[in-house]
C-alpha positions as CSV (number, residue, x, y, z in Angstrom):
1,X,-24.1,-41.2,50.5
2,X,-22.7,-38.3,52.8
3,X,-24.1,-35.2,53.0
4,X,-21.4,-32.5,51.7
5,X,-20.4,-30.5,54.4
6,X,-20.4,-26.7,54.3
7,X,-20.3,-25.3,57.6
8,X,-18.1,-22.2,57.6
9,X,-15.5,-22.8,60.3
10,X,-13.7,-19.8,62.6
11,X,-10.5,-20.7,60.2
12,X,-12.7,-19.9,57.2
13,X,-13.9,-16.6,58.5
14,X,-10.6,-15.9,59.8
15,X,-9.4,-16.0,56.7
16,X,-11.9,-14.2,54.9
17,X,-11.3,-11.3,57.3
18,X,-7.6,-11.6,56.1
19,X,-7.8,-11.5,52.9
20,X,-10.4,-8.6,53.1
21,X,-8.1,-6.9,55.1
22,X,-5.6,-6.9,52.3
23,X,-7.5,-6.7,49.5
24,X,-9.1,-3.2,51.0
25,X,-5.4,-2.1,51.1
26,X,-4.8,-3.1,47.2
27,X,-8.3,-1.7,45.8
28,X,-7.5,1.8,47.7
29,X,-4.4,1.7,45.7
30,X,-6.6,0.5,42.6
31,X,-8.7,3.5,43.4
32,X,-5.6,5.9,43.4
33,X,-4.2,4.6,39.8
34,X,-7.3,5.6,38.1
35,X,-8.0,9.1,39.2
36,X,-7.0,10.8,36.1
37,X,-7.7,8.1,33.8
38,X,-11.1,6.9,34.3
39,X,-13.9,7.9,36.7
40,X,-16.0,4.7,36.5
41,X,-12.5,2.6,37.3
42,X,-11.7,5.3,40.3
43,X,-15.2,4.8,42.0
44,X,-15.5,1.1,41.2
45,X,-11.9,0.3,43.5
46,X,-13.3,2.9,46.0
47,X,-16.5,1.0,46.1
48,X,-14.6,-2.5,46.6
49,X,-12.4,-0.4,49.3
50,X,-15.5,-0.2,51.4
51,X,-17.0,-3.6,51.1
52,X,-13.6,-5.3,51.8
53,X,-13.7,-2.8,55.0
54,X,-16.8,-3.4,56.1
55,X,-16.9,-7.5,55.5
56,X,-13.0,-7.7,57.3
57,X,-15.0,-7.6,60.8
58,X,-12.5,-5.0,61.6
59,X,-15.2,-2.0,61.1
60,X,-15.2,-0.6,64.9
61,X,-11.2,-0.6,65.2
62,X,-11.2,1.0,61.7
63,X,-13.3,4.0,62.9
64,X,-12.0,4.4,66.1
65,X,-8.8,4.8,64.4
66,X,-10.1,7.3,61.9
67,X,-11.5,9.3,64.4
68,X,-9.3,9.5,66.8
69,X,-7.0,11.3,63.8
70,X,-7.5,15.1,63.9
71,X,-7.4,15.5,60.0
72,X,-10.0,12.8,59.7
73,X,-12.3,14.1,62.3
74,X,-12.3,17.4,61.2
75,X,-13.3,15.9,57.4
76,X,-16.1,14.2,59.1
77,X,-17.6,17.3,61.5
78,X,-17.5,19.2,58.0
79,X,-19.7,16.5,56.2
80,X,-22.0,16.6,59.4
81,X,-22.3,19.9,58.5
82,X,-23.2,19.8,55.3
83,X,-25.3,17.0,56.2
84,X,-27.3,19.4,58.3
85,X,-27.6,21.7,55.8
86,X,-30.0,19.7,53.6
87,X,-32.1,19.9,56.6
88,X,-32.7,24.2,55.8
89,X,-31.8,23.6,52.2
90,X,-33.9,26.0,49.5
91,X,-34.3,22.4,47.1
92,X,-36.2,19.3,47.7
93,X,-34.5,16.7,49.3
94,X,-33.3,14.6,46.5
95,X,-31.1,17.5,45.1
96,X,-29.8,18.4,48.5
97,X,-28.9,14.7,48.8
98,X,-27.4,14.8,45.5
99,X,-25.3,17.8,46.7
100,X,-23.9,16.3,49.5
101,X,-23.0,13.3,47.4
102,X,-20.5,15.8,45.9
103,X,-18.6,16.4,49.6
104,X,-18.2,12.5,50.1
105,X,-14.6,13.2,50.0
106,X,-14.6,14.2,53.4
107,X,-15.4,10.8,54.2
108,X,-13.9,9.2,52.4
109,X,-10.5,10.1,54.2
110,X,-11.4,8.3,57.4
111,X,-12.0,5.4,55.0
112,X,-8.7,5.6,53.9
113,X,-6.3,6.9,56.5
114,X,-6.4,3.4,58.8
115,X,-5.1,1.7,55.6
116,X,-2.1,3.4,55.4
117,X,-0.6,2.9,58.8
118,X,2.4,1.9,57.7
119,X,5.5,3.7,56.1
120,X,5.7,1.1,53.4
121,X,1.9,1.4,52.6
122,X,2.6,5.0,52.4
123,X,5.5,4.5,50.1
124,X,2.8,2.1,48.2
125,X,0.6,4.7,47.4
126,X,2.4,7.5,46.6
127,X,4.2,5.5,43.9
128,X,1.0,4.6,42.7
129,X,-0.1,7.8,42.2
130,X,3.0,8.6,40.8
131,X,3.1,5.5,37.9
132,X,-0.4,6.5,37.2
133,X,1.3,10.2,36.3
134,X,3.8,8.4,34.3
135,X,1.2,6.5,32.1
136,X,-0.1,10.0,31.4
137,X,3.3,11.3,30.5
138,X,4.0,8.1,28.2
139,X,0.2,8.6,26.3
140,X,0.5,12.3,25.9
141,X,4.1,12.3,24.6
142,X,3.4,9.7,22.3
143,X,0.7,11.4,21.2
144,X,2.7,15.0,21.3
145,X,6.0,13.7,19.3
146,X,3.5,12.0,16.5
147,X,4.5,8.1,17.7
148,X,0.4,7.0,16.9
149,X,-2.5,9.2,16.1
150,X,-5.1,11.2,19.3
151,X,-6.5,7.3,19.8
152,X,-10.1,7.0,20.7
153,X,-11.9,4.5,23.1
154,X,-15.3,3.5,22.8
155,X,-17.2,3.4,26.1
156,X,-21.0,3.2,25.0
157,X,-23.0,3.7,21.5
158,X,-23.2,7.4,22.3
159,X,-20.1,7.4,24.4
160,X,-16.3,7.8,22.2
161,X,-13.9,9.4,24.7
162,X,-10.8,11.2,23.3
163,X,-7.1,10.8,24.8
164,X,-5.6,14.6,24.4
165,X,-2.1,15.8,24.6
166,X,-3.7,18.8,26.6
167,X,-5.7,16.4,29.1
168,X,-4.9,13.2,28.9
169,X,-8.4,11.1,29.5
170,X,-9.3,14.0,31.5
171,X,-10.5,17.6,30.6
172,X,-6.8,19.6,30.8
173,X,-8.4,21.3,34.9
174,X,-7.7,18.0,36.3
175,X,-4.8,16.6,34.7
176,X,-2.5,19.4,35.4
177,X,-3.5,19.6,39.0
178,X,-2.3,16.2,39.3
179,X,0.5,16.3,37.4
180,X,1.8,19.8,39.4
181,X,1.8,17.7,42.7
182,X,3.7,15.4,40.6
183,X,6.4,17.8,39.5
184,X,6.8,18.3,43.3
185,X,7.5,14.7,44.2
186,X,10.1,14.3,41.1
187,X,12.2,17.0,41.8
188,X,13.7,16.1,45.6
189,X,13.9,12.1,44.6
190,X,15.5,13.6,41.2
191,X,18.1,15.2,43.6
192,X,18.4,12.9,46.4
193,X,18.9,9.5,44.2
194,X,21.9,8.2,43.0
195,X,22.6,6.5,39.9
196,X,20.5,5.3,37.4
197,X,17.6,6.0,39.9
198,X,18.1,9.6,39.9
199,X,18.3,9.4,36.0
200,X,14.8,7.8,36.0
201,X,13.3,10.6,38.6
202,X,15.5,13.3,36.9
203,X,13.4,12.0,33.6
204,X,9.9,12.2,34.8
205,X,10.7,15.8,36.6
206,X,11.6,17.3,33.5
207,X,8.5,15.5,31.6
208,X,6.0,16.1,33.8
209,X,7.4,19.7,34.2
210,X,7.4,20.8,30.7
211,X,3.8,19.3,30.2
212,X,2.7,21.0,32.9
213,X,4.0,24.6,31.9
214,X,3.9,24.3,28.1
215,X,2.1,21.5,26.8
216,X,-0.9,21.2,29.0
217,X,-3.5,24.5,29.0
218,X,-4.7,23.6,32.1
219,X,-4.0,27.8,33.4
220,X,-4.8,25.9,37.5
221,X,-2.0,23.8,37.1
222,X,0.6,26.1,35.8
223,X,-0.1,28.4,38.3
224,X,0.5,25.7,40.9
225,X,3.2,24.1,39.0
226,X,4.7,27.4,39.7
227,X,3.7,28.3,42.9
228,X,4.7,24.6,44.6
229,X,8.2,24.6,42.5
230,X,8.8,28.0,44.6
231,X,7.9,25.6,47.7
232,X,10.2,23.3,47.0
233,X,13.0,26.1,47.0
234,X,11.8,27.2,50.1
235,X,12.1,23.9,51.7
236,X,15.3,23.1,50.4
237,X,17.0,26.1,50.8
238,X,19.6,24.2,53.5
239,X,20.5,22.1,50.7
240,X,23.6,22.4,48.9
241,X,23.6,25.2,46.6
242,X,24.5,22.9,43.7
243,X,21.4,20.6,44.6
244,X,19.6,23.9,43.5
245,X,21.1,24.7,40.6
246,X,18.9,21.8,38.6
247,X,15.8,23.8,40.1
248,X,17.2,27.2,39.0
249,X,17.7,25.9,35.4
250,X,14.3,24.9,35.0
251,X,12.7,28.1,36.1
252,X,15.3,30.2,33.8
253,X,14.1,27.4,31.2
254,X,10.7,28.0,32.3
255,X,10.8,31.9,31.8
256,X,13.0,31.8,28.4
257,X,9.8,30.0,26.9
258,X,7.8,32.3,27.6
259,X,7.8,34.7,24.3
260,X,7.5,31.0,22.2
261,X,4.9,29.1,24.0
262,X,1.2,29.8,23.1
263,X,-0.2,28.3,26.0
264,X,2.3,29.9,29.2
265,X,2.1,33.6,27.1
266,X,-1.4,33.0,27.7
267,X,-1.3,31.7,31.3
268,X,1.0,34.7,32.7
269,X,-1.3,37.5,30.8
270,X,-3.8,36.2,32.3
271,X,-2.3,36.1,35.6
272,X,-0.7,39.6,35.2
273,X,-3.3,41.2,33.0
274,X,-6.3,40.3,34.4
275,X,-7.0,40.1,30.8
276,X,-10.2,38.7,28.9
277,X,-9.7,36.7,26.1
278,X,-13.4,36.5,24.5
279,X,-14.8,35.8,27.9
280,X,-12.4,33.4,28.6
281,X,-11.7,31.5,32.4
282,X,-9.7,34.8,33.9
283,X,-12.8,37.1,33.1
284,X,-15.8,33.9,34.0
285,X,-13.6,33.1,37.3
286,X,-14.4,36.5,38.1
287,X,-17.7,37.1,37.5
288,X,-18.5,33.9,39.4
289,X,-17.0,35.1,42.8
290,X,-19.0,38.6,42.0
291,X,-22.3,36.9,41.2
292,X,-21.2,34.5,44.4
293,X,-20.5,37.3,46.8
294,X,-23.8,38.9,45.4
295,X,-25.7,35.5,46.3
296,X,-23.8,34.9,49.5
297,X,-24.9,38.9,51.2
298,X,-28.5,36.9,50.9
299,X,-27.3,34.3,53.5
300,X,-24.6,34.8,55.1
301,X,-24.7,33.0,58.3
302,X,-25.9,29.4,57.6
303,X,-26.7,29.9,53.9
304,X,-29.0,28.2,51.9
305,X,-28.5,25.0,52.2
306,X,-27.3,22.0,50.4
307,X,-27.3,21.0,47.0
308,X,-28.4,25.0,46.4
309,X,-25.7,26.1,44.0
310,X,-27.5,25.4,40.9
311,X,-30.9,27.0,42.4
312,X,-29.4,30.5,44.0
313,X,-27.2,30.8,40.3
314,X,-30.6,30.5,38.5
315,X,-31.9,33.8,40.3
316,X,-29.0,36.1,39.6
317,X,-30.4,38.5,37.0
318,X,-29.7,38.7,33.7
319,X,-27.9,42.0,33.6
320,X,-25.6,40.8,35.9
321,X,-24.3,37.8,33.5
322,X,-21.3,39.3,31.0
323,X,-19.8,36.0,30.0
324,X,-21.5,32.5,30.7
325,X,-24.1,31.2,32.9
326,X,-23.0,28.3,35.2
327,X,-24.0,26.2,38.2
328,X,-20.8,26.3,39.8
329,X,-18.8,29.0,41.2
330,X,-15.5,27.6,40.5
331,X,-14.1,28.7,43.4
332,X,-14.8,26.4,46.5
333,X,-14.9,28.9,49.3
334,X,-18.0,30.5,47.8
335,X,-19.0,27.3,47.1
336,X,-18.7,26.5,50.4
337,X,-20.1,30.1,51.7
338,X,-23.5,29.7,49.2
339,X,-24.4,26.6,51.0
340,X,-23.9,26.9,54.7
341,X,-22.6,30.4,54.8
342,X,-20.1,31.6,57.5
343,X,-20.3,28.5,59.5
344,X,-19.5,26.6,56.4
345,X,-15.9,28.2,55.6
346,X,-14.8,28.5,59.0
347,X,-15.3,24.5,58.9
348,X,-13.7,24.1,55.4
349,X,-10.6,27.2,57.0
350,X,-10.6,24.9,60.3
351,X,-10.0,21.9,58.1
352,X,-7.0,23.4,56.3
353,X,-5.3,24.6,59.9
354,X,-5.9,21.4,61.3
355,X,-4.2,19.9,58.3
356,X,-1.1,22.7,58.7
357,X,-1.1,21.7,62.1
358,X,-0.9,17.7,62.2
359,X,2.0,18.3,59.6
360,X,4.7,19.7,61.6
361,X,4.2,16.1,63.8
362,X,4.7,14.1,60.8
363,X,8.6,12.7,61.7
364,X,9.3,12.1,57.9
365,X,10.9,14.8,56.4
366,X,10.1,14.0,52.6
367,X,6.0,13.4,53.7
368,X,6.2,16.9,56.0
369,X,7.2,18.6,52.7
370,X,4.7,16.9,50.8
371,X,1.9,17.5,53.2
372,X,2.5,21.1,52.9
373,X,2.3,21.3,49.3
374,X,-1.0,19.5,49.3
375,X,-2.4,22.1,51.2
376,X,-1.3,25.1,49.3
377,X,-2.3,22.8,46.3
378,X,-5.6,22.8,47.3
379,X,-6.3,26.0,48.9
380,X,-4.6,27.8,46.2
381,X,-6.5,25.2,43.6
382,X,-9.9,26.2,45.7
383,X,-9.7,30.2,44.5
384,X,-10.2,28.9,40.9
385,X,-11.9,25.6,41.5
386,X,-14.4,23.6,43.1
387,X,-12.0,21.2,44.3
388,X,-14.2,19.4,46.6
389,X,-17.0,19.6,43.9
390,X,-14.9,18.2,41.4
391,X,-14.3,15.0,41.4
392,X,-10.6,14.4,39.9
393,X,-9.4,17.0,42.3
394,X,-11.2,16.1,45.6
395,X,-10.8,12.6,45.3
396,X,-6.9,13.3,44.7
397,X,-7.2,14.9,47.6
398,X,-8.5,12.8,49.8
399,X,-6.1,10.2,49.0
400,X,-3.0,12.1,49.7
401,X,-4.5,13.6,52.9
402,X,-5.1,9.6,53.9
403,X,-1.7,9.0,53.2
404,X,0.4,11.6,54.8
405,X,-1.6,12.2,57.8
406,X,-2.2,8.6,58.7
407,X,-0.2,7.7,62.0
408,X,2.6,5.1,61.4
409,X,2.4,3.8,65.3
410,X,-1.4,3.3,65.5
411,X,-2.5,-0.3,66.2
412,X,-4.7,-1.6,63.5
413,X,-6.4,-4.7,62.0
414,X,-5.6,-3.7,58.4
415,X,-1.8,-4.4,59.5
């Protein structure tokens, strides 16, 4: 009887590489449908992302690339930074590591940016993201017009999560963050299409609009629902004026709602006011940055380290506390600043200019325009957020920042 033969051939591992080449391409995009749905889902495809990388024998070419991309290497000198910093860190090492857990965004973009060398891949993942946003929509108005009743899913014994019309699966912070960058993509394909395309795009603008402003609480994303819509004016300005006029409705629309809807009265007082509602976010926000500049005067230069966040917010004293006691600043420059000081935000400030920079190279019009509203997104988003802390927001984030700054003409395996 012969022996069964099960040598693996170069054709075998030829193939493996190929398919693992592909499939690293297809779980990044896995990765990107499940940010603002499920955060078990989002890591698992991100996990899968790196074992297809690192088993399609491709690994050297795939960092070369990634560092030899500005945005990518400035990501990874900032990690290497905060890496250093659980060297001087104030906690034991296990906390600083589990701090710098929370920055593996800035990784995580030179994972991602070789993938998305191509302007179809591109294309790929922003419409990912973008169907994603549209599940959202169809859930929450479903939910909002009364179609089936706030559904439940049970995760574990202990575990029921909730499906909102504020949040979606999400808390309403991250949701609305999303779905503003969304309202920024729907708008120019809603004017640019023809047909029954621009009916479809025209549809999801004026969805994911209105959910954004008045449906959604989320005070983050209406600000930058707002602020990015006044982008888009800006950008388009050369347009036709009756390519605006859609635009110019909406914000008219936008303002006329304001003496009827709870939840944009609220958002402009406390945008205007300065106004504290029981302690609510607008007063919190700023006793964080107070109590965070306080912290900060302590260690300016390098700071304390990190993972230290939770440890320097525990010595503040009492008389200094008006509203709530927190761990996180929710703001990510003196986030940034508590940890590695100075040194830290002029990394995080160079990482935003480099950004800024690379994006008046990009050649595509429509991915220039959306490269700049990703980083007002997030460095607007970063004055009342954690964005890099948070993980809806900063994996967002790194996605889009793979995807617009990756270089269409660089050679690569994962073609």
């Amino acid at each position: 009887m012969n022996s069964l033969d099960v040598s693996v051939t170069p054709d075998h591992y030829s193939n493996l590489q190929q398919f693992s080449q592909k499939a690293s391409f297809y779980c990044a995009l896995g990765f990107a449908f499940f940010i603002p749905i499920s955060t078990m889902l989002m890591n698992l495809f991100l996990f899968f992302t790196l074992v297809f990388v690192l088993v399609s024998g491709t690994l050297k070419e795939h960092w070369k690339m990634a560092w030899n991309n500005p945005v990518a290497r400035a990501g990874i000198l900032l990690f290497l930074l905060f890496i250093a910093g659980t060297i001087w860190s104030t906690v034991n090492y296990s906390e600083a590591l589990r701090g710098l857990k929370k920055y593996n965004e800035l990784w995580y973009i030179a994972l991602l940016i070789p993938l998305f060398n191509s302007e179809m891949r591109k294309q790929l993942g922003i419409n990912t993201f973008l169907a994603s946003m549209t599940f959202i929509l169809v859930i929450v108005y479903s939910i909002y017009f009364g179609l089936f009743a706030q559904p439940q899913i049970l995760i574990a014994e202990d575990l029921i999560i909730t499906i909102s019309v504020d949040g979606g699966f999400k808390s309403r912070i991250t949701p609305n963050i999303l779905m503003s960058f969304a309202v920024f993509i729907f708008a120019p394909r809603a004017l640019l299409q023809t047909g029954i395309t621009r009916v479809f795009y025209a549809t999801l603008f004026t969805a994911s609009f209105y959910y954004a402003l008045f449906i959604s609480t989320g005070t983050t994303g209406q600000i930058l629902t707002v602020g990015l819509f006044a982008l888009l004016l800006i950008q388009h300005l050369k347009w036709k004026s009756i390519a605006i006029i859609p635009l110019l409705l909406a914000i008219i629309f936008a303002y006329s709602q304001y003496n009827t809807s709870t939840s944009i009265n609220l958002a402009i007082d406390k945008i205007l006011g300065g106004i504290e509602h029981d302690g609510g976010t607008a007063s919190q926000r700023r006793e964080f940055v107070d109590n965070s500049l306080y912290l900060i005067q302590k260690n300016p230069w390098l700071g304390s380290g990190t993972g230290s966040v939770s440890q320097r917010y525990s010595e503040i004293p009492t008389d200094r506390i008006r509203t709530a006691i927190t761990t996180n600043p929710h703001n990510e420059y003196a986030a940034t600043a508590l940890q590695l000081g100075l040194a830290g935000v002029i990394g995080l400030l160079l990482l935003f200019a480099t950004q800024y920079i690379q994006s008046q190279q990009i050649s595509s019009l429509e991915h220039r325009y959306l490269a700049q509203g990703l980083i007002a997104l997030v460095m607007v988003a970063s004055l009342g957020n954690s964005v890099l802390l948070d993980s809806g927001e900063g994996h967002f984030w790194a996605f889009f920042v793979a995807i617009l700054f990756a270089s269409n003409n660089q050679s690569s395996a994962q073609s």
